[in-house]
C-alpha positions, -999 to +999 in steps of 0.1 A: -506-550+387-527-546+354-538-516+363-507-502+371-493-516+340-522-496+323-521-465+343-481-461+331-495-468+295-518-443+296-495-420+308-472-425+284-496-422+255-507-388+272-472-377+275-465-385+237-500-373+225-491-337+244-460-336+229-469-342+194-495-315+196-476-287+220-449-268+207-431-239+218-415-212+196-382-188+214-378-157+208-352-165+178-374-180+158-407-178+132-432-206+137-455-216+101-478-244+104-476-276+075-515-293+069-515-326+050-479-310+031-495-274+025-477-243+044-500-223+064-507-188+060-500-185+099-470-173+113-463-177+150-447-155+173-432-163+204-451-185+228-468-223+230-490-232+204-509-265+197-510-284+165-528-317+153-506-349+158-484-357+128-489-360+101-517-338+101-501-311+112-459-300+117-439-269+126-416-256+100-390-230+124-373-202+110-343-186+120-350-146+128-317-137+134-291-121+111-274-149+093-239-146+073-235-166+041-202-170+023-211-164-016-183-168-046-168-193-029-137-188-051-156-191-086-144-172-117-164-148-130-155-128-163-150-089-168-156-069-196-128-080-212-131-113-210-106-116-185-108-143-152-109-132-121-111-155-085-142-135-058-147-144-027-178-121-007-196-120+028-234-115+034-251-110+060-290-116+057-326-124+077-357-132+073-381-103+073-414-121+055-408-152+071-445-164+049-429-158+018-397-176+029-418-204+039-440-209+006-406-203-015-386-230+007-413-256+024-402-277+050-367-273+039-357-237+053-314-243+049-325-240+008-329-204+014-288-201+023-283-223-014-305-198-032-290-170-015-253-178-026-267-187-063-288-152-064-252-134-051-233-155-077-253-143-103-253-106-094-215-107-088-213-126-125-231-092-139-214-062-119-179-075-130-185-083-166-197-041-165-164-036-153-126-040-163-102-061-143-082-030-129-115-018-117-125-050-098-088-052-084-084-017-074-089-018-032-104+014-036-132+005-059-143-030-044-169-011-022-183-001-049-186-034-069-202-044-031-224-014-032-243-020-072-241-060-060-265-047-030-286-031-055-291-050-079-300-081-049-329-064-037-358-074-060-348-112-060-345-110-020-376-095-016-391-123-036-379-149-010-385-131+019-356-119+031-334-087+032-297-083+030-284-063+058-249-058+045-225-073+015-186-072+014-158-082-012-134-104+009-110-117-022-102-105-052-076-127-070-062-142-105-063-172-114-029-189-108-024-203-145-021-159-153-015-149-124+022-152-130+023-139-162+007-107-147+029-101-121+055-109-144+043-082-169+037-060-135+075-063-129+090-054-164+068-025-160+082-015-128+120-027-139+112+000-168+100+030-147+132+023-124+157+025-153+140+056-163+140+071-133+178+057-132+192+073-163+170+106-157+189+111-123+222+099-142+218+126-166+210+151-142+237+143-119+260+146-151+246+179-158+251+190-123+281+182-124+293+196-157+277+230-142+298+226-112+331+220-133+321+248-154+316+273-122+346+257-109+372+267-140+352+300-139+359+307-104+396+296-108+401+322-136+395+349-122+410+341-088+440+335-108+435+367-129+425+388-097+460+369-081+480+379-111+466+416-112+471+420-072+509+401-076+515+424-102+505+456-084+525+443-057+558+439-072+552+475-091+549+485-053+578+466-040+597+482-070+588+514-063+600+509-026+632+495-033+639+525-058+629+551-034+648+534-008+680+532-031+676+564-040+676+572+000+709+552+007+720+529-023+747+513+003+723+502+029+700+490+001+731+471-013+737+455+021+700+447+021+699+432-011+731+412-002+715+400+034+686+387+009+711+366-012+730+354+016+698+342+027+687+325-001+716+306-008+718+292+027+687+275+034+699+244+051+729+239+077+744+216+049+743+236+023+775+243+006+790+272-018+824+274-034+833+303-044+866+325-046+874+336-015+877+370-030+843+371-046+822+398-047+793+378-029+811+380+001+818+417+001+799+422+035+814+393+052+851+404+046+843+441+054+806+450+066+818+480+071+804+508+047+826+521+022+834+564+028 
């Protein structure tokens, strides 16, 4: 029994011994030895490596894949004249000197995100006091803003060890306290161009439309002139006619000139006439024959 007891003792202190001094390191991950509290000049690869029991030894892992890091966080920063504005940006970041990552950070590897977002912070903080608010607004220009951001990162991440694979502006806002009175100001301005564009079209339309009355009186002139000039020559024709055709026969063009008045005066079935019975109107009815 005692040896049994001892036999699962010494087992277990194998079993904890191993695994204090084996460690394995994936394929997603650096490996840098701590002695006694000092990093190591080591890095590890992939593979099973064995260490001193702590705390002589420890195994400080870091992450070799491309990390994304949320940086602005909503903070206001201040353009070039002195205006607020609310920036919100996305990078996306690894380790590429994973020995300089571990001599800047230690045994506490999740600082390198914190310093990250404070170096970004700082960057963003001097590319947009360069630049006017319109600038930092305008969608189109962002990209750039990203772009000099990028730029001006790349000494300070070299220091810690790591390398920014890409940066974006997500948000670009105002504060809400101004915010208001911007898109209130925004407004007026657009409330100004629309009356503008308002009483230009009025005017227009009224100048059109004096044009047209203009053309229109024109036009009615001289079809009334032409109408007058083509009556006229008419009735000088129609004169002519009925002289030549008196001249011809003066009774038949009496008779004709009498169906004319006859037809005239009686329009309508009610229409009534009193006249002498004997009148001259109604030669033709009393006698249509022609006088020898």
């Amino acid at each position: 029994m005692n040896r049994l007891l001892a036999t699962v003792a010494g087992t277990v202190i194998a079993v904890a011994l191993v695994s204090s001094t084996v460690f394995v390191v994936d394929q997603q991950h650096y490996a840098v030895m701590v002695s006694l509290g000092s990093m190591g000049k080591d890095v590890l690869g992939p593979g099973i490596g064995i260490k001193a029991p702590p705390p002589l030894q420890s195994v400080v892992y870091l992450d070799k894949r491309l990390q994304a890091l949320d940086a602005g966080g909503g903070e206001r920063f201040l353009t070039a004249e002195r205006k607020e504005l609310l920036v919100d940006a996305f990078v996306k970041w690894r380790i590429v000197n994973p020995r300089q990552y571990a001599i800047a950070f230690g045994t506490t590897p999740e600082r390198g995100g914190e310093r990250l977002g404070q170096v970004v912070r700082n960057a963003l903080a001097t590319e947009i006091a360069r630049r006017n608010a319109a600038d930092v607004l305008a969608g189109g220009k962002r990209a750039d803003v990203a772009a000099a951001v990028r730029r001006d990162l790349g000494q300070e991440a070299h220091d810690i060890g790591v390398e920014i694979a890409d940066l974006h502006i997500k948000r670009v806002d105002l504060p809400e306290t101004i915010a208001g009175v911007v898109y209130e100001r925004m407004k007026a301005e657009r409330l100004r161009r629309a009356n503008e564009v308002r009483a230009a079209g009025a005017a227009e339309a009224e100048q059109i439309r004096s044009d047209a009355e203009r053309q229109r009186g024109e036009i009615l002139t001289t079809a009334q002139r032409d109408a007058e000039t083509i009556k006229g020559e008419g009735d000088a024709q129609a004169s002519q006619i009925y002289a030549q055709s008196y001249g011809k026969n003066p009774e038949f063009y009496r008779f004709y000139r009498s169906l004319e008045a006859y037809k005239a005066t009686f329009k309508g079935r009610n229409d009534v006439l009193v006249l002498d019975s004997n009148s001259e109107f109604f030669k033709y009815f009393r006698n249509p024959a022609p006088a020898k």
